[in-house]
N, C-alpha and C positions, 0 to 999 in steps of 0.2 A: 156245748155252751148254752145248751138251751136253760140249763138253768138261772143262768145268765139274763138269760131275754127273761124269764116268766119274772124273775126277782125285779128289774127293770123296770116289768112293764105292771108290777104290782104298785096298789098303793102306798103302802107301807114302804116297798125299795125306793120309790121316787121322793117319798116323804123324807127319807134317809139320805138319797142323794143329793137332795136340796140343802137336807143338815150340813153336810160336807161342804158343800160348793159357800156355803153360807160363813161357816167359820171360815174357809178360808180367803174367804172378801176379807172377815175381821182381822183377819192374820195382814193382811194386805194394807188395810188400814191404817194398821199401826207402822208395817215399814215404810210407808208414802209419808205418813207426819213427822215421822223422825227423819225421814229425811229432808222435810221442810224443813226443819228447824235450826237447818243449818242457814236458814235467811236469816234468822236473827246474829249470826257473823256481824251481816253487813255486807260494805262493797267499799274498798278504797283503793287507791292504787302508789305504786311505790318506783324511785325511780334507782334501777338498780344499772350500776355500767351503763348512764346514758340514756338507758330505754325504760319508758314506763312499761311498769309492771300491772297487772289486775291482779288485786287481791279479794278474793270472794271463792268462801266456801261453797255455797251455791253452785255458782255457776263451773265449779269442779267437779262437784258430786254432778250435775245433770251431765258435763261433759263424760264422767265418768261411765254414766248410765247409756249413753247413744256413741262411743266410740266405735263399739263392735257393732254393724248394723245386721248382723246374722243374728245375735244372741238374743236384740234387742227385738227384732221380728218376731222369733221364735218365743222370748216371755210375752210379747204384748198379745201374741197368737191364742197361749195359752190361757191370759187373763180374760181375754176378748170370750175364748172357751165356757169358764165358767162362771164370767157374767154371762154368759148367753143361755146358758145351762138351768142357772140359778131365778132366772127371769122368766124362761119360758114353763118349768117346773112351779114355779109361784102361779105364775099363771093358768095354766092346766087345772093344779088343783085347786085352786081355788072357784074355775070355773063347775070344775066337780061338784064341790062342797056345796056352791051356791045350787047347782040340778038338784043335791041330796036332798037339803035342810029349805031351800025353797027360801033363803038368806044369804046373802055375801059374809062369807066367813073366810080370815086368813089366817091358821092357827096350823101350825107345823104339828103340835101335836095338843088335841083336845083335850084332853085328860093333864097338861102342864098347869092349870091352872084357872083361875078367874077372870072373867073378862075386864081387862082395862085398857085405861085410854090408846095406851102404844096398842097393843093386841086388835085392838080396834080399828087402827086407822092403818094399818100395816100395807092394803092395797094401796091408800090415797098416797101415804109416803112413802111407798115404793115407787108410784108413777114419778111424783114430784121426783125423786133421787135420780130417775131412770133419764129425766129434762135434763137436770142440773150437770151430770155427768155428762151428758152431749154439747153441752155448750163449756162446761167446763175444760174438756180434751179439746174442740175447737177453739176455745181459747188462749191453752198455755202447750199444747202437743204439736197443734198442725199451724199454728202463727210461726211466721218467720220472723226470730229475734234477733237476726245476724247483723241487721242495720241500725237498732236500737241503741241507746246508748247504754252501756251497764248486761246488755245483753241480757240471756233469760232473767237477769235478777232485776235487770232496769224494765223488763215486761211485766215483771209480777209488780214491780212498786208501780207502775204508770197505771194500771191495772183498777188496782185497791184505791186512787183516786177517785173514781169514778164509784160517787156514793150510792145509785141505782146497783153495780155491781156488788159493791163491799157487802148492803143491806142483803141482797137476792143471797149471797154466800153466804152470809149468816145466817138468816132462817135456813134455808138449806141445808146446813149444819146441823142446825136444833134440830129438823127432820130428821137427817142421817142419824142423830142421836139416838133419839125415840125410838127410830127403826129398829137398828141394832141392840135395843136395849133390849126390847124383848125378842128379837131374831138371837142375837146370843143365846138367853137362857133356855130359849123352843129350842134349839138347835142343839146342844148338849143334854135337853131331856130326851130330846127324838132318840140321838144315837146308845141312849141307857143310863145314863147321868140323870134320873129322876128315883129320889129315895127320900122320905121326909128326912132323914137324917142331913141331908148335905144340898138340899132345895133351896133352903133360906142362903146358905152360901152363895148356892149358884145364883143367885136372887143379888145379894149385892155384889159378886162379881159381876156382874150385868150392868149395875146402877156404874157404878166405879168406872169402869170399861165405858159407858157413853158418857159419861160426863167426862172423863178425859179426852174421849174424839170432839166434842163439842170444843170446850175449854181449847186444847191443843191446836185448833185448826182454825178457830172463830180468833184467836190471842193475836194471828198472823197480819191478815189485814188490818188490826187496831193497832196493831207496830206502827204499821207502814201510815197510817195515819197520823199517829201523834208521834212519829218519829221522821218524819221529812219535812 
């Protein structure tokens, strides 16, 4: 396995592992919104044979997701993995880069391209996403929603009330945007996905891809505003 370790512990295999661990936040991304999106359901209840019912897709899909507390260990085990991966690999090298070049540079891969704004600020909106996501999970993971009313979906709407949060989640967003917009495209050059033939592609699959996590996720909280 040594070859293993040398690949590993090269820059290039780390560079590559990062790619990995990167797409697949993006991959992750996308099934966490789509699974929001079931808040735009709603929440009503219906009285069927006598007893109120709760109707709310929500709060079935999240029932859905924490039934099995083995399963549920074991993904958030896994995710925990390669945020933790993805983060400390960001960091390394870019600690690197900055001893090489004698500058803070975050670029997965050098040679992808020109420097711009996202490309640029990739450490600062890493840190800010690395905040957001820890107050995010203590927010809607480890609150207890059992006494609420409406449950996890009457957390989320009580939540998006509170215009200091709604604001902080939305730029937040915009960052997570920006982020990913050029961590996507570095991220598929790094693994060999760099050809001028199919760049500009990958170039607006990127643009497409963050403005739907933005759009998709920022649209959420502006429900629950102008809809309660």
């Amino acid at each position: 396995m040594s070859w293993l370790s040398n690949y590993l512990s090269s820059s290039i295999g780390r560079k590559q592992l990062m790619a990995v661990t990167g797409l697949m936040l993006c991959g992750f991304l996308i099934v966490h919104l789509l699974g929001n999106f079931t808040l735009f359901a709603g929440y009503s209840t219906e009285t069927i044979d006598g007893k109120i019912v709760e109707v709310c897709a929500f709060n079935k899909y999240a029932h859905a997701l924490t039934a099995n507390k083995a399963i549920l260990f074991l993904a958030e085990l896994i995710l925990l993995a390669i945020f933790g991966s993805h983060i400390y690999l960001a960091l390394t090298l870019s600690l690197e880069n900055r001893a090489a070049r004698g500058n803070v540079r975050y670029d997965v891969n050098a040679k992808a391209g020109p420097m711009t704004l996202s490309s640029a600020t990739m450490p600062y909106t890493g840190s800010w996403i690395l905040l957001f996501l820890v107050l995010h999970v203590a927010t809607f993971r480890f609150t207890d929603h059992t006494s609420i009313e409406m449950g996890l979906y009457g957390l989320v709407s009580d939540t998006f009330q509170n215009p200091l949060w709604t604001i902080f989640y939305i730029v937040s967003l915009f960052l997570v945007a920006a982020h990913v917009k050029h961590g996507f495209q570095s991220c598929l050059q790094t693994i060999g996905f760099n050809h001028p033939k199919y760049n500009g592609m990958i170039q607006t699959v990127s643009t497409v891809y963050a403005i739907f996590i933005f759009v998709g996720f920022s649209s959420i909280p502006l429900w629950f505003i102008f809809t309660r």
